[in-house]
C-alpha atoms as one frame of an Amber mdcrd trajectory, in Angstrom:
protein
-172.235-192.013  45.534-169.951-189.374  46.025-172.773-186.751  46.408-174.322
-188.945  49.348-170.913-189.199  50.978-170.766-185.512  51.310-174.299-184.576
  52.294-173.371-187.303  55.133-170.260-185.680  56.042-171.847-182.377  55.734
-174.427-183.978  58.503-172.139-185.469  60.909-169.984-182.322  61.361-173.210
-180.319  62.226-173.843-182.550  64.746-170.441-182.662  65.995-170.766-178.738
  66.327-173.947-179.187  68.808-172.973-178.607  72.123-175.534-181.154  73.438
-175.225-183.813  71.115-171.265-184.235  72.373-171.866-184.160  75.628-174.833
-187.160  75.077-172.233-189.198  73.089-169.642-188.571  75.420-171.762-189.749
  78.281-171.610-193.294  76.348-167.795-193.639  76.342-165.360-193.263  73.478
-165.859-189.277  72.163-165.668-188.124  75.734-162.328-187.718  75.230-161.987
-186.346  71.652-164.619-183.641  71.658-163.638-180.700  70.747-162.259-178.994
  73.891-162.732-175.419  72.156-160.064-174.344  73.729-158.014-170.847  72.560
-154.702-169.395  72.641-154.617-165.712  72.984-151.441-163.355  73.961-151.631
-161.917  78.180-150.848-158.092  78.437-148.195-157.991  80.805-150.098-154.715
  82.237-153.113-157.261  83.316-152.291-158.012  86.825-155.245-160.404  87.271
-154.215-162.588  84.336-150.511-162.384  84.954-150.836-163.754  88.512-153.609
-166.463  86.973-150.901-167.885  84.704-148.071-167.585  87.594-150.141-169.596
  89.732-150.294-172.349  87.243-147.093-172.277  86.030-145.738-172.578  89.650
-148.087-175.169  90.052-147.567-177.237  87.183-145.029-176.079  84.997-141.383
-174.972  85.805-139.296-172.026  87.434-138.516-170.850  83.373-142.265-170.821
  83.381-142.501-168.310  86.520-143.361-164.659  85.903-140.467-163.831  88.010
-137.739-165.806  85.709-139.810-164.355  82.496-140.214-160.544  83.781-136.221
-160.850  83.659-137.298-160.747  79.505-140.266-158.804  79.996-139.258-156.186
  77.053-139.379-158.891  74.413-141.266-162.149  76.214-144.568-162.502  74.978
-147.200-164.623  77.328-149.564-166.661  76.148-152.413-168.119  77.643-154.314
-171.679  76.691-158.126-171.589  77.002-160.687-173.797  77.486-164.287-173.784
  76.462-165.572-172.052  79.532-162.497-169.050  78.688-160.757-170.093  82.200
-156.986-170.298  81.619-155.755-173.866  82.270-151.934-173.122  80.588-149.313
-171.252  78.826-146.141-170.675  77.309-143.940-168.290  76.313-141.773-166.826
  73.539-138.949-164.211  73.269-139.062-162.323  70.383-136.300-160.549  68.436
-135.425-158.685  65.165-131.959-159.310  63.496-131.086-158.095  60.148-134.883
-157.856  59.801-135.825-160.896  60.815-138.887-161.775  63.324-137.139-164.747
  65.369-139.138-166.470  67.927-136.651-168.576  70.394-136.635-169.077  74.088
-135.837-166.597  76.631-131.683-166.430  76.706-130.828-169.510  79.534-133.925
-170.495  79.475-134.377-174.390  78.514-137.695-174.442  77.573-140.943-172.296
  77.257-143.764-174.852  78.386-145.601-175.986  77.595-147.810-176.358  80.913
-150.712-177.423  81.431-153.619-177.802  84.463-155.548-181.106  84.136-158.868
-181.834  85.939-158.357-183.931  88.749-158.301-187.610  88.405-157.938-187.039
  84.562-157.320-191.143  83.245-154.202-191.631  81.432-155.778-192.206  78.124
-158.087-189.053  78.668-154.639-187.105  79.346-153.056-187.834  76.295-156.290
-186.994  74.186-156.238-183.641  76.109-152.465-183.319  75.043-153.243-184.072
  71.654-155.911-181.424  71.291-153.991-178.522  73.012-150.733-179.508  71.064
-152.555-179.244  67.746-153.924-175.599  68.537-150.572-174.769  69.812-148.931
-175.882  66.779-151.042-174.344  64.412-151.188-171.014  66.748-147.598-170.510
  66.538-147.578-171.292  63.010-149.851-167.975  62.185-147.344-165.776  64.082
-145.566-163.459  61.846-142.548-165.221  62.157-139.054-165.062  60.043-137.525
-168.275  62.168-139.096-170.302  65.011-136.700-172.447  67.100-137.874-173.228
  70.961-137.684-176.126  72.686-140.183-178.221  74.944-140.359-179.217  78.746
-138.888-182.898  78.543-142.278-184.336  80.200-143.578-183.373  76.747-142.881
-186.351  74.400-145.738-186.155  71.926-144.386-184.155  69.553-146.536-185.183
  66.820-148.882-182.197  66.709-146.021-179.842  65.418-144.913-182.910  62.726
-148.663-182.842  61.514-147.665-178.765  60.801-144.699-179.411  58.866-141.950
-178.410  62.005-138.871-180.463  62.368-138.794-182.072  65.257-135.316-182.678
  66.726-134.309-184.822  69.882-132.077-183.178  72.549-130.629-184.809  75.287
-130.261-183.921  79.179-128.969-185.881  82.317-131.038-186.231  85.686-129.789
-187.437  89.056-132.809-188.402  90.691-132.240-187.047  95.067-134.382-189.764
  96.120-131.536-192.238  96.134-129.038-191.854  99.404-126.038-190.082  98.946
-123.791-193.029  98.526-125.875-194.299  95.551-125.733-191.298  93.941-121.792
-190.845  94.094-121.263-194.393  93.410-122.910-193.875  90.011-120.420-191.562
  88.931-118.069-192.443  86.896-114.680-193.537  89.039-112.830-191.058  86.250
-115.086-188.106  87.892-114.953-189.188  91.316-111.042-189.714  91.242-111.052
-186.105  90.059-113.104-185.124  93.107-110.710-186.923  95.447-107.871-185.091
  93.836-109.048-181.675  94.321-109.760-182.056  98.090-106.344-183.849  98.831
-104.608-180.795  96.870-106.278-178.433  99.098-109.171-176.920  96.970-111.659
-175.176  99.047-115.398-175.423  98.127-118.038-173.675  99.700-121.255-172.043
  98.874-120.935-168.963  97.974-123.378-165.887  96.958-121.160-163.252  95.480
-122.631-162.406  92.202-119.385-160.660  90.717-117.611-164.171  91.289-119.942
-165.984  88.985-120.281-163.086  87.138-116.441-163.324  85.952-116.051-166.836
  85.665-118.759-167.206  83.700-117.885-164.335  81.277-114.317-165.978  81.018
-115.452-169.411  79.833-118.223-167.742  77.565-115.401-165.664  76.088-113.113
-168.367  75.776-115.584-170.772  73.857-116.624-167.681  71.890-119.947-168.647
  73.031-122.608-166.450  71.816-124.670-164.785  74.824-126.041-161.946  76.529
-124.060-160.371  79.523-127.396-158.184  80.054-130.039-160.615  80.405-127.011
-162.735  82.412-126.269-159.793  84.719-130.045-159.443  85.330-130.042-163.097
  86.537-127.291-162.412  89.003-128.121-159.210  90.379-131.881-158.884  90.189
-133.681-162.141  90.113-131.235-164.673  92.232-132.116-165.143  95.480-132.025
-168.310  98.470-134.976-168.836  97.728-134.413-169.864  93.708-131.010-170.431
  93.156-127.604-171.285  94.763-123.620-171.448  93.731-120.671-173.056  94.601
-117.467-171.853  94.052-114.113-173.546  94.054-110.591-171.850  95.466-106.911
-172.591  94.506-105.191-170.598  97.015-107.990-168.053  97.633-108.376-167.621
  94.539-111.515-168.768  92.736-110.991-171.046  90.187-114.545-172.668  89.187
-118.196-171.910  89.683-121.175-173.945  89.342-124.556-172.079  88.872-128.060
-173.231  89.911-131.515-172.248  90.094-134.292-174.542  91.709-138.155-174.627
  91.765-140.111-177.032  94.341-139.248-180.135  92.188-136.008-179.871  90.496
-132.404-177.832  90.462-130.991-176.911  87.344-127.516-176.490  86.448-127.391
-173.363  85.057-123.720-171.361  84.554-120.660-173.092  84.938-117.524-171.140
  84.501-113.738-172.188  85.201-110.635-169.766  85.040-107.944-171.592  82.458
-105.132-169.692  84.264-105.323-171.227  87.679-106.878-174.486  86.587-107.502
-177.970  88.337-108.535-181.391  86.690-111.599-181.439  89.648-112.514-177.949
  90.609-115.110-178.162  88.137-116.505-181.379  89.365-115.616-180.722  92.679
-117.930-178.219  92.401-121.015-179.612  91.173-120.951-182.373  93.408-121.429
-179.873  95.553-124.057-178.778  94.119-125.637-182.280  93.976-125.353-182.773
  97.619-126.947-179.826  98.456-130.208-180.165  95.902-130.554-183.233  98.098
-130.386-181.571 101.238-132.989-178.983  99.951-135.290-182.007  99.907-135.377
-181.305  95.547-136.255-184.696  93.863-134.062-184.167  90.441-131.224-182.262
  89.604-130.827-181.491  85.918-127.528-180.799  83.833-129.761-178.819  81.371
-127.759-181.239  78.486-125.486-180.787  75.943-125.134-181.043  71.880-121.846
-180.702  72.467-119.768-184.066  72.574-117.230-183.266  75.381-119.639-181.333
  77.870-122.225-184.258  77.443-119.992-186.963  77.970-118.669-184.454  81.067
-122.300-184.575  82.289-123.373-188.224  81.456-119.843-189.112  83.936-122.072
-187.899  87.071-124.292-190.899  86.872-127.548-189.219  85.776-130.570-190.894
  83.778-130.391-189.649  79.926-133.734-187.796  79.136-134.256-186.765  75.876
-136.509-183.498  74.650-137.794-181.450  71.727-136.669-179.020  69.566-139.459
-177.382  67.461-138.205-175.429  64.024-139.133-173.802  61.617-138.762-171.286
  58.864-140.133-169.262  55.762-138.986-171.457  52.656-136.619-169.217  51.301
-134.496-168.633  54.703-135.079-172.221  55.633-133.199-173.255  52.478-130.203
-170.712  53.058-130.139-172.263  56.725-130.069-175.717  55.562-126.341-174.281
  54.389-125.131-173.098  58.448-127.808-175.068  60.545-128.351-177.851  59.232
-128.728-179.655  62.209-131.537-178.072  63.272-133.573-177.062  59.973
């Protein structure tokens, strides 16, 4: 019985590997959908123009502004690009990784204030819902498994939040772990919007402007640049002044981001940070100087911000979220919708076990 059972197996997965035969049972209904795509996932040399501006236009089209070769050429000495495949070898995706040594150790890890790498994704046009998430399914799995042949130490990166099926990278033995962000979706007027801030937040808002603190946009790079470093320093926040100067000075622009900075007698007190794609603005740097603080320069200041992601015609504007129980329960006080996302982890059994010791919230 046993013997039969495998000659039949044996049968039906030659069959499955004929080109012709899947398309003729997908042409009847169900498998259309969970062929096998043969898609790959293969690394893009940064030095091939062609490809690079293939995966650019995608990303811009369906992906993010972290996804942009602009934002990842800010990382381009230790980014790596990759490139999803489908059958026919045209790229339809991509993500990225940032890759560093410490004490030895390959690390894989997004970019430094970078949210997520990817994953994005071009569908076919008037793709059905339930053919989507077959689709997802199948790219998912080869990511998963892709990343798990890297020659990796420690993987820890962290998915777009329109991914939610994180299932894929469960099925390969990666802890999954929800995140959190806030959105403020611009399509509502303005009045909705501040009226679903909390009257805590808004009272601090009043405050500032009735004790005379000036807001205004404001592009001086140095500003940010030391408020930022201040608060960083303060929280003993681990970062990286290059790749943050390099953001500043080299990739910031009106065309992707914007700041607003707060004054207490000339003086700046607060800074709120943002960079923006076609869809969304996200809340990047915030920094505050403790010795000329007030209770609503910080909030004065993102409202700001708010107001003006509206006014760009943007349809969300993201906090980028919080693990950290006073900053999220700063953000969730603006009013936004609570989004979760994914966390993807993982590492080589011996190191994952010392890390279970210092992180073990995340392995």
């Amino acid at each position: 019985m046993l013997k039969n059972l495998s000659v039949l197996a044996d049968a039906i997965e030659k069959l499955m590997k004929d080109k012709t035969f899947r398309e003729e049972l997908g042409k009847k209904g169900r498998l259309r959908v969970t062929r096998n795509l043969g898609m790959k996932i293969k690394e893009i040399d940064w030095d091939n123009v062609e490809e690079i501006c293939r995966f650019d236009n995608i990303a811009q089209e369906t992906g993010t502004i972290f996804n942009s070769i602009d934002w990842l050429r800010i990382f381009r000495d230790k980014v790596i690009l990759f490139g999803i495949y489908n059958e026919n070898h045209e790229l339809i995706g991509g993500f990225s990784l940032f890759k560093e040594q410490r004490f030895g150790l390959n690390i894989f890890r997004n970019p430094y204030f970078t949210p997520n790498i990817g994953i994005f994704i071009k569908y076919p046009i008037n793709l059905k819902y339930v053919s989507k998430l077959s689709v997802d399914k199948e790219i998912l799995q080869n990511v998963a498994k892709f990343i798990d042949k890297l020659n990796y130490h420690i993987i820890s990166f962290s998915l777009n939040n329109k991914i939610i099926d994180t299932q894929p990278f469960i099925w390969s033995k990666f802890k999954v772990i929800p995140r959190y962000t806030y959105i403020i979706y611009l399509e509502k007027g303005e009045d909705e919007i501040w009226n679903n801030i909390s009257s805590t937040r808004r009272n601090d808002i009043r405050k500032a402007i009735k004790d005379g603190l000036i807001v205004e946009q404001n592009f001086d790079a140095g500003i940010v640049e030391n408020l930022v470093n201040k608060t960083f320093e303060r929280q003993d926040k681990d970062f990286n002044s290059y790749y943050l100067r390099e953001i500043l000075y080299e990739f910031a622009n009106d065309k992707n981001s914007f700041s607003f900075v707060t004054f207490k007698n000339e003086t700046p007190i607060s800074v709120a940070f943002c960079i923006y794609d076609k869809n969304t603005a996200y809340y990047l740097l915030g920094g505050y100087n403790y010795k000329n603080k007030h209770h609503g320069a910080g909030a004065l200041c993102l409202w700001e911000c708010i107001r003006y992601a509206k006014k760009l015609g943007l349809k969300e504007f993201d906090f980028e979220g919080s693990m950290v129980p006073q900053i999220e329960m700063y953000f969730r006080e603006f009013g936004g919708e609570l989004i979760p996302y994914y966390s993807i982890n993982k590492a080589r059994l011996f190191i994952e076990t010392l890390l279970k010791f210092i992180k073990r919230e995340v392995f």
